[in-house]
N, C-alpha and C positions, 0 to 999 in steps of 0.2 A: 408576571407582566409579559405579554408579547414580546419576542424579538422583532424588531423593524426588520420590513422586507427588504433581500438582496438586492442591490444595481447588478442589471441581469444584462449583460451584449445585446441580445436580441430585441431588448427594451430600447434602444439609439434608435431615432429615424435614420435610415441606409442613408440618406442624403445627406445625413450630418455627418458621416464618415467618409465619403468619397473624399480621394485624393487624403487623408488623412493617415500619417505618421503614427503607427499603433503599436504600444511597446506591449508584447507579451509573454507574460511569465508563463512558460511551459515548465512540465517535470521530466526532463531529457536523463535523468538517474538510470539508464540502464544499464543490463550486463555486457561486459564486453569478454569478447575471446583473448584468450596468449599473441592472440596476430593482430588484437585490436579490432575485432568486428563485432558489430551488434548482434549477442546472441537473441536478445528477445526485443521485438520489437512493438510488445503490447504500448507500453507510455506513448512512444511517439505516433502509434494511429490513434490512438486517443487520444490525441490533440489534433486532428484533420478535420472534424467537424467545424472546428473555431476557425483554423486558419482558411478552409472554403468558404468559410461566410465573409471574414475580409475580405479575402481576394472577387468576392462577388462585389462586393461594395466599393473596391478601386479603392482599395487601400496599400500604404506602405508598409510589410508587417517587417518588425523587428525581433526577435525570438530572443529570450532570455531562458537560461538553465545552470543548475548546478550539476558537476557529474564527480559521486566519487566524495571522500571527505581529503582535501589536499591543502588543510589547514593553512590557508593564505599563502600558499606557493605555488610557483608552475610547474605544475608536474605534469611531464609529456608525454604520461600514460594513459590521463586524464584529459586532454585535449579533447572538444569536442567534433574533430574531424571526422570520426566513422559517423557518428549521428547525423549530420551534414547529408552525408553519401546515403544513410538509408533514408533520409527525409525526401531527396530526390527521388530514389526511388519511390517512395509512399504516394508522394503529392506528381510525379513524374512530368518533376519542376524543377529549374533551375534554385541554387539553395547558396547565394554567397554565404562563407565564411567566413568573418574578421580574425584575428589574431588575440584581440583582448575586447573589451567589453565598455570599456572607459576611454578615453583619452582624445587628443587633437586629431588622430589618424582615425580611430572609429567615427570621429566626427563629420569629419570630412569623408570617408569614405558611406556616409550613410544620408548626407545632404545631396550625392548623385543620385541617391536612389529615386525611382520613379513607381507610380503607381501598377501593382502586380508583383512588385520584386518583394522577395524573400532573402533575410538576411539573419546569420543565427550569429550572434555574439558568443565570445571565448567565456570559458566557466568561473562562474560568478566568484566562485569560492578562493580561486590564484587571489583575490586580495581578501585579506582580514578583517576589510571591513563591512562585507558579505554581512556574516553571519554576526556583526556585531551593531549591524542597523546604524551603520554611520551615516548622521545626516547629509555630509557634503558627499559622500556618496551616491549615498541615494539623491539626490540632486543633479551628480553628473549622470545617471541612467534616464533617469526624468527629463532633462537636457534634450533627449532624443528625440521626442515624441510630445503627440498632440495629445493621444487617450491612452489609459494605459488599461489592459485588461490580464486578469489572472486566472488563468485556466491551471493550474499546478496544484491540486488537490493535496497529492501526495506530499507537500510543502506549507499547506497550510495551517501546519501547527508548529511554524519559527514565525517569530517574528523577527524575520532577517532584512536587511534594505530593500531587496526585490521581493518581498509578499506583503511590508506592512510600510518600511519609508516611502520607498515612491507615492504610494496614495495621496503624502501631505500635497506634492505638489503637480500631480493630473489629475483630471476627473477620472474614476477609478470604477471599473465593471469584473462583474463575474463574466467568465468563458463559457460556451457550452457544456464543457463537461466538468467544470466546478460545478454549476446550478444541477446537472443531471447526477452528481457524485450526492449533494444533498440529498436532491432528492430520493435516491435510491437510499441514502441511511435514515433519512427521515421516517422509512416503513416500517424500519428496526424500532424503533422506537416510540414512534409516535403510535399507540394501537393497533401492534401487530396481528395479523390473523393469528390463531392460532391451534393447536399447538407451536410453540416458537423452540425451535431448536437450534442452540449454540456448538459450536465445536472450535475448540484453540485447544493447536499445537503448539508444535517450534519447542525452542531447547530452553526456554527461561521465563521464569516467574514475574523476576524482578524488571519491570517495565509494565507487567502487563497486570498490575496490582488493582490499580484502578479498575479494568477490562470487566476484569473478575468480578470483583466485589458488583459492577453495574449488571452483569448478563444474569448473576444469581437472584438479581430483585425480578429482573426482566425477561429471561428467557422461562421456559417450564420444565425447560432440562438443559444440564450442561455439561457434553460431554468433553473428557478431558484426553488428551495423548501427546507423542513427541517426548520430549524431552522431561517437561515438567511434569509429567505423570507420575516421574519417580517421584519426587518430592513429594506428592501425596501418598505416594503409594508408603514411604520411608515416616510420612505422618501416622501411618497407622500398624506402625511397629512392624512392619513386615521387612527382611532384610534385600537391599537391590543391590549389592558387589560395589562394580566399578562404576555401574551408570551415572551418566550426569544429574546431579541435582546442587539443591541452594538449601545447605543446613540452616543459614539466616531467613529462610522463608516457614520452615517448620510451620511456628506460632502463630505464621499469619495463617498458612493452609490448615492448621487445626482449628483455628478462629472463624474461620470458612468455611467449613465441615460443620460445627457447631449452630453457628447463627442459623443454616438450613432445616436441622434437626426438626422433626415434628413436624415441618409444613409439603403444601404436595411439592413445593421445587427440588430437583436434588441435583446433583454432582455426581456424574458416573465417572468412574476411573477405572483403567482395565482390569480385568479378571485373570488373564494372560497375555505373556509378551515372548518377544520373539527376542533371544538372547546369545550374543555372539563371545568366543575369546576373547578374543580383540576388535577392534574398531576396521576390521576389513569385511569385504567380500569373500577371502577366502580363509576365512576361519571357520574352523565347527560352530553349528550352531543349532539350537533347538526352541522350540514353543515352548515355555512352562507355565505355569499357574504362577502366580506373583508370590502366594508364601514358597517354592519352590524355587525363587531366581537363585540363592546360595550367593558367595563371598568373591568366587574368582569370574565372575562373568559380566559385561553389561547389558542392557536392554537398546533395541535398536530399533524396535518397530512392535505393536501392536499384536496380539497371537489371533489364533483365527475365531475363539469363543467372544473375543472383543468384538472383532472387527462385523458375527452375527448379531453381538446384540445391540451394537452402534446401527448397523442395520435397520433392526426391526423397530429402534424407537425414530429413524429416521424416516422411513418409511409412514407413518403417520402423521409427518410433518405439512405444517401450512405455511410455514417461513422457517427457513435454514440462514445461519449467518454462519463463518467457517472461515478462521485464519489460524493457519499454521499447519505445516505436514505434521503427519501422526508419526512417524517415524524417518530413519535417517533415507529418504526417498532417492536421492541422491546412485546410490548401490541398487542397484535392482533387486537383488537378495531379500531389501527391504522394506523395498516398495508398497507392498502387496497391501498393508493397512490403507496407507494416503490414495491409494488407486483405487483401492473397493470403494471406498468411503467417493470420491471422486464419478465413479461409475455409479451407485447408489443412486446418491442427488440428481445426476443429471439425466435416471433412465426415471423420475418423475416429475421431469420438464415438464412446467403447463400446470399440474397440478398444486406447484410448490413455489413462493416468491423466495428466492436464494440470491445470495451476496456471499460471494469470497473476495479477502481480500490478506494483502502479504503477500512479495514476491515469490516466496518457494509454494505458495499453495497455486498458486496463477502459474508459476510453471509446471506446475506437475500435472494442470489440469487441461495445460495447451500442449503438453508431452503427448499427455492421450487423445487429443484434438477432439476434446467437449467444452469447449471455451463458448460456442456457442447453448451450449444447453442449462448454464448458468442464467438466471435475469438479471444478473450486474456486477461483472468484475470490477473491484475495486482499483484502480489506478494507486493509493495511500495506505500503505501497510501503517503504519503508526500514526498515522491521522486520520484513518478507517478507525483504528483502535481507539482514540482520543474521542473523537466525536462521539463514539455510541457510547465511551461512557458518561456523556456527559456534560465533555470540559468544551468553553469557548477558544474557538482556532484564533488565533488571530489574525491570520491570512485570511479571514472569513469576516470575522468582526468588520474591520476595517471598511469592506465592501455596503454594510447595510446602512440603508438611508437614515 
């Protein structure tokens, strides 16, 4: 059966929003420095398209975000004051910012407001009942406002009081870049060109179980690196030292290996990897072949026979999906897999429909400034992941008519 279509912003007559009180859930999750400054500011310019279209409309926009996991406490590391300051800078707009997100003083500090003002409330998560979908919560946020809309992608797989309670009590839309976040996963899966090539990194299996098991019915190839590579690679009896892997994952990755067996989809895993002493920059270190890694070393990145034949089946590609660094990218030393891989995709711009998504793959890929050569960065590392494989968001749900 069809899913009923999204309540889409753009779908409101302008008229019905003027002068109108608009609570919106953004995903303000980003990194911050030692000195508290916004290292990456992809999330919050992807939410400017939303908030330019209120502010065309003579609206009062209210910003809601979570930053950081600060289990119902205030933690004043977590404050969302630098976001504020780089929001200014982005929208090069005045950006009040409350102190908390609830209460008599938000209230009243948010009944002054007037149409064009921007106002970002304190992080969602300083109370417990955030993330526990408490009704009278989410009633006092609700409180606030005439529409509420959820541009928060990357959020769309809690149902927390800001992605699923408010809806009970506004009329309730998707943001510009929810509906363009679908739509761009919609291609993953809904009748990909193809050939379709997958790539997941990153250090762990266990989350990304589902992922898997959906990209092996759906992709035509899926190549593996990062972290979890060991664990396939330790499925097939080959010895990896010290590297990171998940001995509780074995039976599932040999189960995964197996179901493929026989048919054209398959699961590439590297050939060679680049393997260090220790977990630095400045340890010896060498390329081996994987039956070659030995007992005292671990793996840290990708070797260079991988990173050609990840290459040459990428290079045939008609749609690329791609989360997780291939290795620890982070060290330069070790970069070289996630960066090839990186330059690869995005010197067959035009030819190729590609989606990354995961924060460390979006940084590594705005490190080397081909962020535009991508057709859709993901905003939702784990709701990137949820979605294609499958599962209903509820911060999605909730929006369809």
């Amino acid at each position: 059966m069809k899913s009923p279509s999204l309540a889409i912003l753009k779908n409101i007559p302008k008229d019905m929003l003027k002068k109108k009180r608009v609570l919106v859930r953004v995903d303000f999750n980003v990194p911050l420095s030692e000195s508290l400054q916004v290292k990456d500011d992809t999330r919050i310019r992807a939410a400017s398209d939303t908030v330019e279209y209120l502010l065309a409309c003579d609206c009062i926009i209210i910003l809601i975000s979570h930053l950081g996991r600060p289990n119902g406490n205030v933690v004043e590391s977590m404050r969302l004051d630098p976001v504020a300051r780089s929001l200014e800078s982005i929208m090069q707009r005045r950006v009040v910012k409350l102190n908390d997100c609830i209460g008599d003083d938000v209230k009243m500090a948010v009944d002054k407001l007037i149409s064009g003002d921007i106002v970002l409330l304190e992080n969602l998560r300083f109370h417990k009942e955030e993330e526990s979908n408490n009704p009278i919560f989410a009633q006092q946020l609700a409180s606030l406002a005439d529409i509420y809309v959820n541009d928060a992608f990357g959020a769309a797989h809690r149902a927390h009081a800001s992605t699923v309670g408010v809806t009970t009590y506004l009329p309730s839309f998707a943001g510009f870049l929810m509906a363009k976040e679908i739509k761009a996963l919609d291609r993953l899966i809904v009748d990909p060109e193809r050939p379709f090539i997958s790539i997941i990194g990153g250090a762990k299996i266990s989350g990304k179980i589902e992922i898997l098991e959906r990209l092996t019915e759906i992709s035509d190839k899926l190549l593996i690196g990062g972290g979890m590579a060991y664990t396939f690679i330790a499925a097939q009896g080959f010895e990896i030292g010290k590297s990171i892997w998940e001995y509780n994952q074995i039976d599932f990755v040999k189960r995964l290996m197996a179901k493929i067996q026989g048919s054209s989809k398959k699961i590439i895993i590297p050939t060679d990897v680049h393997v260090s002493g220790d977990f630095s920059i400045n340890s010896e270190s060498r390329i081996v072949p994987i039956a070659e890694i030995g007992e005292h070393v671990l793996g840290m990145d990708i070797g260079e026979k991988t990173i050609d034949e990840f290459k040459k089946i990428i290079d045939s590609a008609k749609t690329v999906f791609w989360n997780g660094p291939l290795g620890v990218f982070e060290m330069a030393k070790f970069a070289r897999g996630t960066n090839e891989i990186a330059k690869k995709i995005a010197s067959i711009h035009g030819k190729v429909y590609s989606v990354i998504g995961g924060g460390d793959s979006i940084s590594a890929v705005n490190k080397l400034g081909l962020a535009s050569k991508f057709s859709h960065i993901s905003t939702g590392g784990g709701a990137s992941l949820e979605y294609v494989a499958g599962r209903e968001l509820p911060g999605i749900e909730v929006l369809r008519k």
